[in-house]
N, C-alpha and C positions, 0 to 999 in steps of 0.2 A: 623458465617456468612452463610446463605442463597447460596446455592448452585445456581449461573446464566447460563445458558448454553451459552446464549447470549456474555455475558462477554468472557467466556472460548475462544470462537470462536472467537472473536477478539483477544484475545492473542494470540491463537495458529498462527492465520494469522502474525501479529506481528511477533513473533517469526520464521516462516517460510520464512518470507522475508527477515529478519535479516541475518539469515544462508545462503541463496540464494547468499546475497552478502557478505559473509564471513566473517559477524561482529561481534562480541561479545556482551555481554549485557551490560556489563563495556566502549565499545566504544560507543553505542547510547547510554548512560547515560550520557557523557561527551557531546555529540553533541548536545543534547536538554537540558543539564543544570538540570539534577534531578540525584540521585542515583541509583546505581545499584540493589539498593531493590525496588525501585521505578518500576523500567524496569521488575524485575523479578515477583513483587505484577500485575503488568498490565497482563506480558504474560499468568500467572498462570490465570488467570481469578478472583484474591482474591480482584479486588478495578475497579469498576468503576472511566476511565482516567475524568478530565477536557479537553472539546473540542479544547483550546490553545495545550495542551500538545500532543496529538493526532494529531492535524495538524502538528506540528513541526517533530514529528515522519514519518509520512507520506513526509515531503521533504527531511527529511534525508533518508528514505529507498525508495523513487523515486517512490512513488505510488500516487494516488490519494485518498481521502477521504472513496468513493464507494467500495474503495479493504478490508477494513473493516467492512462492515457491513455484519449482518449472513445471512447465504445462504438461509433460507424461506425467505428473502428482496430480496434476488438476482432477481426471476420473474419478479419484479416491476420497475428493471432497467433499464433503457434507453440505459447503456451500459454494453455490453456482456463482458466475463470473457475472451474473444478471443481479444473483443476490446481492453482490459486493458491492456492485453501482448503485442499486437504489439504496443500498444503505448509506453509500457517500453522498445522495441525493437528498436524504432525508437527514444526513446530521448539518445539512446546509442552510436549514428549515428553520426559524425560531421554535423553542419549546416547547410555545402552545399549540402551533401549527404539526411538531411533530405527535404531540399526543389526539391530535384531533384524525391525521391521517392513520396513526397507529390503531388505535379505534375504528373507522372504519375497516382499516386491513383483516383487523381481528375478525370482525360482525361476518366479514365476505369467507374469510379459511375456513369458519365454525358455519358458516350455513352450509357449506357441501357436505 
């Protein structure tokens, strides 16, 4: 196989958020219903995923879609790599806590 760098870099993300949240590759393989060669063939960069299987990954490791694509895409997106953590900060938040800091967010954008 064709060596992707593209690929690579989606595993490697993959795989950094996994550890972030202290999983194994054995437990996202149970979580999204595929094998643990499956998880490891993704992280390694060695198999272009199916977009289902990708998604399922991304609910299970609390990211959005965006937090995989390679960094020469990153310029072209709408949301910053600062946006995407405090969004992972804030779904970490109980409910009322997230609507109280969302509220103030709001109050501080709208006054400038």
């Amino acid at each position: 196989m064709k060596f992707n760098q593209e690929l690579c870099e989606v595993g490697a993300r993959i795989q950094a958020r996994r550890r972030e949240l202290n999983m194994t590759a054995s437990e996202l393989a149970v979580q999204i219903d595929v094998t643990p060669a499956t998880i490891s063939n993704i992280e390694n960069g060695q198999v272009a995923t199916k977009i289902n299987i990708l998604i399922a990954i991304a609910k299970v490791l609390k990211v959005s879609l965006d937090y995989f694509q390679p960094k020469e895409l990153d310029q072209y997106s709408p949301v910053t790599k600062e946006m995407t953590e405090l969004s992972l900060i804030l779904k970490s938040k109980p409910p009322l806590e997230q609507k109280i800091i969302m509220k103030g967010f709001s109050g501080m954008v709208r006054a400038e």
